[in-house]
PARODREN-247331 format. One record per residue (C-alpha): chain; residue in three letters; x, y, z; residue number from 0. Coordinates in Angstrom, 1 decimal, always signed. Example, Ala and Ser with C-alpha at 12.3 -4.5 7.8 and 13.67 -1.06 7.14 Angstrom:
2
c; r; c1; c2; c3; k
A; Ala; +12.3; -4.5; +7.8; 0
A; Ser; +13.7; -1.1; +7.1; 1
REM end
This chain:
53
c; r; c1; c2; c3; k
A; Unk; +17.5; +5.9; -37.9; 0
A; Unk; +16.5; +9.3; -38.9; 1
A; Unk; +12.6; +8.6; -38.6; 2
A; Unk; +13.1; +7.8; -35.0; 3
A; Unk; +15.0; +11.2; -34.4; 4
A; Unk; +12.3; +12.9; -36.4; 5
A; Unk; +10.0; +11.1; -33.9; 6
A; Unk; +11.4; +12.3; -31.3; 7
A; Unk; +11.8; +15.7; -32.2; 8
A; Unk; +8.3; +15.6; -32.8; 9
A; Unk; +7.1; +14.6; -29.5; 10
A; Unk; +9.5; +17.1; -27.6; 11
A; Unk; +7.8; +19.8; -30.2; 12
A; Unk; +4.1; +18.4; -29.3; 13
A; Unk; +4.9; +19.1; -25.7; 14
A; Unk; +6.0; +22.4; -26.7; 15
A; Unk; +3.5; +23.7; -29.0; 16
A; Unk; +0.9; +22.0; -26.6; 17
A; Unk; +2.0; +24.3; -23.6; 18
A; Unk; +1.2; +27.0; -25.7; 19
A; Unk; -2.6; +26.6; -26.2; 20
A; Unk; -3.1; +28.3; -29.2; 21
A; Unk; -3.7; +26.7; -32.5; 22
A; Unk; -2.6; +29.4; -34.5; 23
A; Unk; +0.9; +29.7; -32.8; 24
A; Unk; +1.5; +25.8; -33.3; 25
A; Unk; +3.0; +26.0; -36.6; 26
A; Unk; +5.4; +28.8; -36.3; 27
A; Unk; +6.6; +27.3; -32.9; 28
A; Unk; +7.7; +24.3; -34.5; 29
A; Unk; +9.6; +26.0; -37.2; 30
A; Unk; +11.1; +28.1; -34.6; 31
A; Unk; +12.1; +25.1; -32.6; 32
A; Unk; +13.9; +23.5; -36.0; 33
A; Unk; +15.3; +26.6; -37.1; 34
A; Unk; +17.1; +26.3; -33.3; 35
A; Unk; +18.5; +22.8; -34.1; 36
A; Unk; +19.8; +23.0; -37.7; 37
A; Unk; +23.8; +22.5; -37.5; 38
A; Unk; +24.3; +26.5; -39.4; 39
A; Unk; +25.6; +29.3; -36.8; 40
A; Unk; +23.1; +31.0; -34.8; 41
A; Unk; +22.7; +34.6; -36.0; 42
A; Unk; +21.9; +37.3; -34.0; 43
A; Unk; +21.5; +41.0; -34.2; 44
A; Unk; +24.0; +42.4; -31.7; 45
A; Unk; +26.4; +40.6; -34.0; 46
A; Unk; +25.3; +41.7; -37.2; 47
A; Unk; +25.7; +45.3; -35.9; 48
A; Unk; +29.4; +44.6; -34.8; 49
A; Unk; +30.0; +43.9; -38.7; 50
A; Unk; +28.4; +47.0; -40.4; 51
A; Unk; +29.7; +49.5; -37.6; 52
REM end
């Protein structure tokens, strides 16, 4: 069941990094794009800045 998830996760990420046109951006987009959808907390820096204030 997991290969077909990772199927489709590929094709949405092919439609992705195709829109982008540029080879050289293809591999980064698709590591942004599964950095996005792993189940950890999304970080940001607004929040990170509340902390150490």
């Amino acid at each position: 069941m997991a290969t077909g998830l990772e199927a489709r996760f590929e094709k949405y990420c092919a439609g992705i990094v195709g829109a982008l046109a540029h080879a050289d951006r293809a591999q980064p987009a698709r590591w942004y794009l599964k950095g996005l959808m792993l189940p950890e907390e999304r970080k940001w820096s607004q929040g990170q800045v509340l902390l150490f204030a």
